[in-house]
C-alpha positions as CSV (number, residue, x, y, z in Angstrom):
1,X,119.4,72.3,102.8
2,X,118.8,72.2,99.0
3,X,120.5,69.4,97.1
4,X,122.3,69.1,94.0
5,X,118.9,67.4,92.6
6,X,116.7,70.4,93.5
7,X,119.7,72.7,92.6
8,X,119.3,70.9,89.3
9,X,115.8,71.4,89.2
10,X,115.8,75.1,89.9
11,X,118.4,76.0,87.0
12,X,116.4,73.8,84.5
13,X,113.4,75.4,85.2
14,X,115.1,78.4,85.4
15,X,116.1,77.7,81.3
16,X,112.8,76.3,80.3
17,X,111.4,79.6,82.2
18,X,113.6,81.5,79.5
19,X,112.1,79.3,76.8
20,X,108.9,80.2,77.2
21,X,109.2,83.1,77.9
22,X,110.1,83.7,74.4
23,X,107.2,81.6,73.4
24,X,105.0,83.9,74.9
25,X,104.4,82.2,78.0
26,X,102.7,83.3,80.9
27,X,104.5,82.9,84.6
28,X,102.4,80.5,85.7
29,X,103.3,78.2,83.0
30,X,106.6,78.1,84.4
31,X,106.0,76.5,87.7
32,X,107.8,73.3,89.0
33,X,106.5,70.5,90.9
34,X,108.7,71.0,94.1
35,X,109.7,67.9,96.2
36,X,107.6,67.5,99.2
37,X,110.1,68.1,102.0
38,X,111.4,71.5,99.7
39,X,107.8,72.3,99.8
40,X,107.3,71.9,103.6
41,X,110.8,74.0,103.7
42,X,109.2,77.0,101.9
43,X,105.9,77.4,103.5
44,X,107.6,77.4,107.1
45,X,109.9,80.1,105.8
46,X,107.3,81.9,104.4
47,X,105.0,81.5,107.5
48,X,108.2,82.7,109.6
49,X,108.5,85.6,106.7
50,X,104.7,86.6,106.8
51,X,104.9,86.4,111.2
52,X,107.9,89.1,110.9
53,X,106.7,91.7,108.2
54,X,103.5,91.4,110.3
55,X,104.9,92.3,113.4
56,X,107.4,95.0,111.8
57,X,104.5,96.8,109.9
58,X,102.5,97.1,112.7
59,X,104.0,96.0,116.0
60,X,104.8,98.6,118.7
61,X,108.3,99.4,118.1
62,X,109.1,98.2,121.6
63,X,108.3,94.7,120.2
64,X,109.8,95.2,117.1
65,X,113.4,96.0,119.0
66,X,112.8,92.8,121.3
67,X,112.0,90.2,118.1
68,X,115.1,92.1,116.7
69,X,117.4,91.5,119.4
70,X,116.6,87.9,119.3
71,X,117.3,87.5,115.8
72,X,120.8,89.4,116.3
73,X,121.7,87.2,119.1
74,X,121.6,84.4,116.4
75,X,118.2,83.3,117.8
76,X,116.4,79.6,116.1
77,X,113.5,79.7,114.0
78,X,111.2,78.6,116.9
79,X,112.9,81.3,119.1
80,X,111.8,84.3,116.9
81,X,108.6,82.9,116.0
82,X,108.2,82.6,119.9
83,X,109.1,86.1,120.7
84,X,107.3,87.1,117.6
85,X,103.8,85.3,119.3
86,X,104.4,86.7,123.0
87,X,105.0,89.8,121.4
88,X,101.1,89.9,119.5
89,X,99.8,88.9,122.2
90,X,101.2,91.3,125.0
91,X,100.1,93.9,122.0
92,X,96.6,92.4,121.8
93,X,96.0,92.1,125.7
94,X,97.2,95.9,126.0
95,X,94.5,96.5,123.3
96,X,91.9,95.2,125.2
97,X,92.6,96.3,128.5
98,X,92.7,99.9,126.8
99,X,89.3,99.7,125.0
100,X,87.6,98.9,128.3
């Protein structure tokens, strides 16, 4: 959950982003240091993002209808990411067992 600090944060930076912006700034320049429990926050969510487009842009659609279902049933994170890893590797076993 974000507090009313980071909240703070995020719409100051937000400002100063507009600042420099004017200045000429690149968007690197308008970075913030992020709080290190906000910072663990983001890089699960984006490993849990990266895990799904992966599985979506090239999972069989079989496995893309059962990580689906999981996440319409109101599934946890560690439920999808689950489904999302049994579903790779029933992918990559089927793989194998076809090459030979």
């Amino acid at each position: 959950m974000i507090s009313a600090h980071q909240k703070a944060l995020v719409f100051s930076n937000q400002a100063d982003s507009s600042a420099h912006s004017i200045e000429g700034a690149t968007p690197a320049d308008d970075q913030i240091a992020v709080p290190g429990d906000m910072e663990a926050e983001l890089q699960h969510y984006n490993f849990l993002l990266e895990q799904l487009l992966g599985l979506i842009s090239s999972g069989e659609d079989e496995s893309v209808s059962r990580v689906l279902s999981v996440i319409r049933s109101g599934g946890s994170h560690r439920q999808i990411l689950d489904m999302i890893e049994q579903q790779s590797e029933s992918e990559g076993k089927a793989e194998r067992n076809g090459a030979t």
